[in-house]
N, C-alpha and C positions, 0 to 999 in steps of 0.2 A: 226473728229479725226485728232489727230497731224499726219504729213508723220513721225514723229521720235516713234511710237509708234512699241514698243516692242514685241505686242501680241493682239489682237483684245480684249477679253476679259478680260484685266485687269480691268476695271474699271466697275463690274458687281456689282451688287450687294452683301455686303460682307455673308448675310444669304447662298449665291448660293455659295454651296462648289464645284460646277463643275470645275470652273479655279485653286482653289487649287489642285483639284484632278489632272488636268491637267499637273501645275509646279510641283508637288511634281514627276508623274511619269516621266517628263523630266528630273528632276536633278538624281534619280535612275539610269534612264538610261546615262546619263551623267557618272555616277559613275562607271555605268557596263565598257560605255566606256575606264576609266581610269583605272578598275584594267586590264581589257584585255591589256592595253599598257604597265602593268607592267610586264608581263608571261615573266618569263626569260627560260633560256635553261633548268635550274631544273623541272621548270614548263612544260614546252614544252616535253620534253623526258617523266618527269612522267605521263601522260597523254598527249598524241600527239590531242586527242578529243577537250580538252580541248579550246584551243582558238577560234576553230568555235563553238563550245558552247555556248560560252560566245555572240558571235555574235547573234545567233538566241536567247538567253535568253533576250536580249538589244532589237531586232528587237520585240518580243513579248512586252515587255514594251508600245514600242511604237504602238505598233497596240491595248494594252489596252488604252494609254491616252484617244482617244476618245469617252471609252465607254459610258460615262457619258451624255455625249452631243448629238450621235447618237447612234449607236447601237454595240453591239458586236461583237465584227472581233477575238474573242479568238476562240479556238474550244478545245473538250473535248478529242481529237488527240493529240494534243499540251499540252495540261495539262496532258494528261497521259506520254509522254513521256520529260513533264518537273520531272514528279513523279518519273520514271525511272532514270532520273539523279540523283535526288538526293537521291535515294534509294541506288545507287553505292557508291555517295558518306559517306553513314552513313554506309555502309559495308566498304569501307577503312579504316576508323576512327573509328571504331568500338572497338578496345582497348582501347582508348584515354578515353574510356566512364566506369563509375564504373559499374562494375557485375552486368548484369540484367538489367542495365536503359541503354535507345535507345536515352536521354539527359540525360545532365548534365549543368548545370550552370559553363562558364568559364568565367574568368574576360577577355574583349576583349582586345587582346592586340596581339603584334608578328611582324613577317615579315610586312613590308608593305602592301604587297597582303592581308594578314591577316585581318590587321587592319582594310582597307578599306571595305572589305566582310563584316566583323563585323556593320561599320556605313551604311550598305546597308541593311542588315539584320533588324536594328533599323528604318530605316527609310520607308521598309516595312511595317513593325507590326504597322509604322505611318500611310501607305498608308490604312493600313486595319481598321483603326480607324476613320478613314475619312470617309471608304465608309460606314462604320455603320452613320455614322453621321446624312449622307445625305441621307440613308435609316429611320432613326428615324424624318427626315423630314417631311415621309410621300413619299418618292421618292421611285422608282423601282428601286430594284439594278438586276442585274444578278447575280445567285448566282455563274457561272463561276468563278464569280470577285474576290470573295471572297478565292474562291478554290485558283486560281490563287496569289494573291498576298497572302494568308497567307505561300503557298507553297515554293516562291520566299524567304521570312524572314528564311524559313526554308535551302532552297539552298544553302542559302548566309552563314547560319551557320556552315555548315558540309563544304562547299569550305572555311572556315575561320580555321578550325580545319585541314583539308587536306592541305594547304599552309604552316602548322606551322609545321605540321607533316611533309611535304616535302622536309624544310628548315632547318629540324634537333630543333625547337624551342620548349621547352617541355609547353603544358598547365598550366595553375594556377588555380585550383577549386576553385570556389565559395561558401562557404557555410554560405548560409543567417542566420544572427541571428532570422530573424520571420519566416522564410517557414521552 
């Protein structure tokens, strides 16, 4: 292998969704990175929690990459009080949402923070389509994984609705002409 190589496992075989699994949860994590740089004072005051949050939310990313390849470093500790986040956060935002439904379909958009929440949200429900993939391989997934990253799509969503809402930005409902 070249000394300019990138990542050991790029050049795997393309069937092996393991190194996907891998880059897709690096660049999440990368992103978690990014909106944490964006938490301004509005941010920080309305939730002072908030930007170590974000840290350990980034830090679990990164302790899933490897599950694929070796074995599970999540725990159901972690997941339960990833669950508890965003439990808070869908009781914040909880007006934002029509009478009786716990979602609602909003067109992604807003504050920056927003935004980006939004494309991390998306690119979970990617990450969890992955690991169905590579389980319909015939591969063992943990089912952590799944808890975990469908849960993450879900965090990102209601911290997308909380920054809008934060920022004084009013939502745009979605309402699909087939659903």
């Amino acid at each position: 292998m070249s000394k300019y190589l990138a990542y050991t496992f790029l050049y795997e075989d393309a069937g092996d969704l393991r190194c996907d699994f891998e880059i897709l949860t690096d660049e999440i994590s990368s992103m978690i990175g990014l909106v944490r740089s964006m938490l301004d004072e509005t941010d920080k005051a309305a939730d002072p929690e908030l930007e170590e949050d974000l840290c350990k939310i980034n830090e679990l990313m990164y302790h899933i990459n490897p599950s694929l390849r070796t074995k599970t470093m999540v725990t159901a500790e972690e997941l339960e009080w990833l669950y508890n986040k965003t439990h808070l956060l869908q009781k914040a935002v909880a007006e934002l949402l029509p009478k009786g439904k716990d979602f609602a379909f909003f067109v992604p958009q807003g504050c920056t923070q927003a935004a980006y929440s939004h494309v991390i949200r998306n690119k979970c429900k990617a990450l969890a389509r992955l690991l169905s993939r590579h389980q319909q391989q015939g591969n063992t997934v943990d089912e952590i994984l799944f808890d975990f990253v469908n849960l993450y799509s879900g965090y990102f969503y209601f911290l997308a609705l909380w920054f809008n809402k934060n920022h004084g930005i009013a939502e745009r409902l979605f309402i699909s002409r087939v659903y």
